[in-house]
TORMAR-787181 format. One record per atom (N, C-alpha, C, O): residue in one letter; x, y, z. Coordinates in steps of 0.001 Angstrom, whole numbers, padded with zeros to 6 digits, always signed. Example, Ala and Ser with C-alpha at 12.3 -4.5 7.8 and 13.67 -1.06 7.14 Angstrom:
BEGIN
A+013190-005690+007800/A+012300-004500+007800/A+013200-003300+007800/A+014236-003319+008465/S+012850-002250+007080/S+013670-001060+007140/S+012900+000030+007870/S+013409+001138+008039/
//
This chain:
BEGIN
X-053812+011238-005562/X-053845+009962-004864/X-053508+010144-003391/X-053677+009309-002502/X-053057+011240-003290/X-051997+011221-001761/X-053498+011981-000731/X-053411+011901+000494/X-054494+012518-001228/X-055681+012862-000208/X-056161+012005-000199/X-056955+012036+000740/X-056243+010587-001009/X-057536+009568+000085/X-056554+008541+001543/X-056925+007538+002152/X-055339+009295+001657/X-054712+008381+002175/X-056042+008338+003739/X-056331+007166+003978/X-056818+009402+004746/X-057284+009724+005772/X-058633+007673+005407/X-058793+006724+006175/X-059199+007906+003995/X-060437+006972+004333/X-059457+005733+003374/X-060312+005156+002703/X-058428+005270+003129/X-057432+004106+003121/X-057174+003481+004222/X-057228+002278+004474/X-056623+005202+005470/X-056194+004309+007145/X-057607+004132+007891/X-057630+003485+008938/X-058787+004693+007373/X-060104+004384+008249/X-060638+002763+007453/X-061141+001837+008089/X-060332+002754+005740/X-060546+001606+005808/X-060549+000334+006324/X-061371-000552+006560/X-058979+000587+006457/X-058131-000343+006977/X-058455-000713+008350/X-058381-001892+008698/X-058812+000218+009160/X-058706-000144+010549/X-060442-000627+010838/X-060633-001348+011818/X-061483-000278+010109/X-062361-001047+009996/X-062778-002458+009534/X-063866-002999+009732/X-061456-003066+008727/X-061522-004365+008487/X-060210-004894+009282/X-059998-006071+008990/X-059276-004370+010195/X-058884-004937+011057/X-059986-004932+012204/X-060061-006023+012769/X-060609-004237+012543/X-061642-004285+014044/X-062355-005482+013386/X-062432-006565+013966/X-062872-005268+012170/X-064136-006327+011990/X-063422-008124+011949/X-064011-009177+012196/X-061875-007879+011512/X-061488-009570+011547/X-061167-009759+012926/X-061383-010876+013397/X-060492-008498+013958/X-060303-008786+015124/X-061961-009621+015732/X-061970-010626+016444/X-062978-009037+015328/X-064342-009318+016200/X-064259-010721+016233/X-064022-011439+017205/X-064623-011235+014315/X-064430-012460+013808/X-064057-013481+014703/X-064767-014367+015179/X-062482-013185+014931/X-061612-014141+016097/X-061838-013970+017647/X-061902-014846+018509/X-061941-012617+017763/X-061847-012685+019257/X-063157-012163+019557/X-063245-010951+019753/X-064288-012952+019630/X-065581-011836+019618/X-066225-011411+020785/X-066963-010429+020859/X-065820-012456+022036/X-065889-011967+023739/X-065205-010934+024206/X-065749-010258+025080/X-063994-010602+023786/X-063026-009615+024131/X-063588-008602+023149/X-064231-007660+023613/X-063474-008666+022320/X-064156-007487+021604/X-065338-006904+021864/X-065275-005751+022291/X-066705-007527+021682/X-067646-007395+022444/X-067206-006767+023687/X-067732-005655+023742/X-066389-007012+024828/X-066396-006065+026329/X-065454-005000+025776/X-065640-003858+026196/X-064698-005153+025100/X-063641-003770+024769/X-064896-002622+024301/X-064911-001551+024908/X-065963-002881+023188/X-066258-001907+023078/X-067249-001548+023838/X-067386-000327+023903/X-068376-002491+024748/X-068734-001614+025861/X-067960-001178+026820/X-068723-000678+027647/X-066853-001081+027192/X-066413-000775+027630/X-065396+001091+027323/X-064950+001928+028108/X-065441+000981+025661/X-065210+001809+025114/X-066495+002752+025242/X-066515+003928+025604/X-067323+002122+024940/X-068755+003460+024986/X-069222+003845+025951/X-070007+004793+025939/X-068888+003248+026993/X-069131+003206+028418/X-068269+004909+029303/X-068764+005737+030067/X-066990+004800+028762/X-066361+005664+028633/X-066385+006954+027785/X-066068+007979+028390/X-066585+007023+026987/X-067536+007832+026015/X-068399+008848+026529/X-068420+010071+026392/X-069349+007753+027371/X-070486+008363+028087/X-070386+009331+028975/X-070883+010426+029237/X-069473+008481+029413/X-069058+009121+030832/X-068487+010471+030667/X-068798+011429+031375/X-067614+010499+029672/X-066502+011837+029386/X-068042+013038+029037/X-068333+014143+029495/X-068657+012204+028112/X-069650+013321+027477/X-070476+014194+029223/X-070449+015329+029701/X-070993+013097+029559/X-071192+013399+030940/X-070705+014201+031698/X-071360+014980+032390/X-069138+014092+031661/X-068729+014962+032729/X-067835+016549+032558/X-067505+017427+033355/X-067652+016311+030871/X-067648+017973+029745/X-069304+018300+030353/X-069222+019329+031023/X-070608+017830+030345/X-071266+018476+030433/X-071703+018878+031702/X-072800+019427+031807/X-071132+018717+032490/X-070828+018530+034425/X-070248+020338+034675/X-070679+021363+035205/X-068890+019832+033828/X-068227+020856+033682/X-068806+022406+033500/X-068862+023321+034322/X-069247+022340+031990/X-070147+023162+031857/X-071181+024282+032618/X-071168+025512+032619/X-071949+023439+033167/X-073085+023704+034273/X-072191+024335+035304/X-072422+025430+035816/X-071312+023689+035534/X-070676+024196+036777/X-069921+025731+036715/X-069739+026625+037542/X-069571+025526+035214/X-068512+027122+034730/X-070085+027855+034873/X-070097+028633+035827/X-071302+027783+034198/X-071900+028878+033460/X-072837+029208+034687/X-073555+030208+034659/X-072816+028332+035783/X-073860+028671+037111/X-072880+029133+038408/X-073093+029990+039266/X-072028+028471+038268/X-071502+028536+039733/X-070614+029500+039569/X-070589+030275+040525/X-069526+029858+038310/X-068541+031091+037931/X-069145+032134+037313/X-068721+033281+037168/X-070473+031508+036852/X-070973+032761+036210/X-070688+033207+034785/X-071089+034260+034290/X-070006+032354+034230/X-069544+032474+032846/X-070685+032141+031546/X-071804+031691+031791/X-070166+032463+030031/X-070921+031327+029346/X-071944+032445+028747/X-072118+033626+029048/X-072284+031969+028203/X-073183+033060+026961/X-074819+033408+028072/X-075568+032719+028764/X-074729+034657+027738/X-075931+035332+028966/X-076683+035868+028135/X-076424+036649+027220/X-077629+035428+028473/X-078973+036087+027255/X-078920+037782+027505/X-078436+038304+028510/X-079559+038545+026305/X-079538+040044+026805/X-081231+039912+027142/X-081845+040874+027604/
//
């Protein structure tokens, strides 16, 4: 019983987000573009990163 505790706390917090929407559905609605928005961005700028280590330092897997 004590391993499903991980999809009990994902349950849970999926039917708190979904009653939060319910009630507050303007704020919610901008929280999560605002959440994915951020998301984006991070993915964006790990892949910024990247480019920058494997071109400009020279690092990073080099074909033979």
């Amino acid at each position: 019983m004590s391993s499903y505790w991980p999809h009990i706390t994902l349950l849970c917090l999926v039917a708190a987000l979904w009653l939060l929407e319910l009630r507050f559905y303007k704020i919610m609605h901008r929280l999560e573009e605002n959440f994915l928005v951020l998301i984006i961005v991070s993915i964006m700028a790990v892949s910024f990163g990247q480019v920058i280590a494997r071109y400009g330092f020279n690092t990073g897997c080099q074909p033979h």
